[in-house]
C-alpha positions in Angstrom: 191.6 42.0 130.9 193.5 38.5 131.4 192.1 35.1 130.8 191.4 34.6 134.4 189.4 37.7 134.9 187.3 37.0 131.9 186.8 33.3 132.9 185.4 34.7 136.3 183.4 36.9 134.9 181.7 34.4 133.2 181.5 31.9 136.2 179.7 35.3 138.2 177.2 34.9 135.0 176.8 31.7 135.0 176.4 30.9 138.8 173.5 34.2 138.6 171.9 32.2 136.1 172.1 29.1 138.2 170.7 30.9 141.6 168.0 32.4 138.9 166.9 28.9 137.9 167.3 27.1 141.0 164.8 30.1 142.6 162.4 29.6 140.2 162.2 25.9 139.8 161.9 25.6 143.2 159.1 27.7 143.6 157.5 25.7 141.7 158.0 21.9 142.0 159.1 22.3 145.8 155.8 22.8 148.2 157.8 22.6 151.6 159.8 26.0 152.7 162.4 23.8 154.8 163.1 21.8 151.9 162.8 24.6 149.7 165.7 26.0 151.8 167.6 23.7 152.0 167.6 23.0 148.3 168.4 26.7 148.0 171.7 26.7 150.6 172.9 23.2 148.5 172.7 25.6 145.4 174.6 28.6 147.2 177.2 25.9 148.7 178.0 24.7 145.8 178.7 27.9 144.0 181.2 29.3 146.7 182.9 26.2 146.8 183.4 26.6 142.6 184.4 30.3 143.8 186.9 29.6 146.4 188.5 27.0 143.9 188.6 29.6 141.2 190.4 32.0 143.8 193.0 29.4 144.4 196.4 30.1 143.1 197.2 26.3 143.5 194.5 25.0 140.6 195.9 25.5 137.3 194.1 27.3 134.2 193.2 24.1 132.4 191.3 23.0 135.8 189.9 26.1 136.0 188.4 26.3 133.2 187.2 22.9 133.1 185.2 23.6 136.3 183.8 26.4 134.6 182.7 24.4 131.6 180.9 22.1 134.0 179.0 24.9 135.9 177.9 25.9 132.1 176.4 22.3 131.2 
């Protein structure tokens, strides 16, 4: 298994861990389903947009993983 497959594996960990979180904690502190929603989709854009970045053969590995190191903190 190469770097890169093992650094997306761990981005597919870490962005289920972020949808987990972002579910819950919104259930919680957010009352309104629109806003709820919308809070939700902001979550999912900004994972696919990490994912098509990670897919791009034009970033190099040091970028990569730096994005991935953000998505972790």
């Amino acid at each position: 298994m190469s770097i890169d497959s093992i650094n997306y594996v761990g981005f597919l960990d870490e962005s289920d861990r972020l949808r987990r979180v972002a579910l819950l904690a919104s259930s919680f502190f957010i009352e309104d389903k629109t806003l709820r929603m919308n809070y939700l989709r902001e979550i999912e854009s900004f994972i696919n947009e990490i994912d098509s970045k990670l897919k791009s053969t034009t970033i190099s590995f040091f970028d990569k993983s730096h994005i991935l190191q953000e998505l972790k903190t």
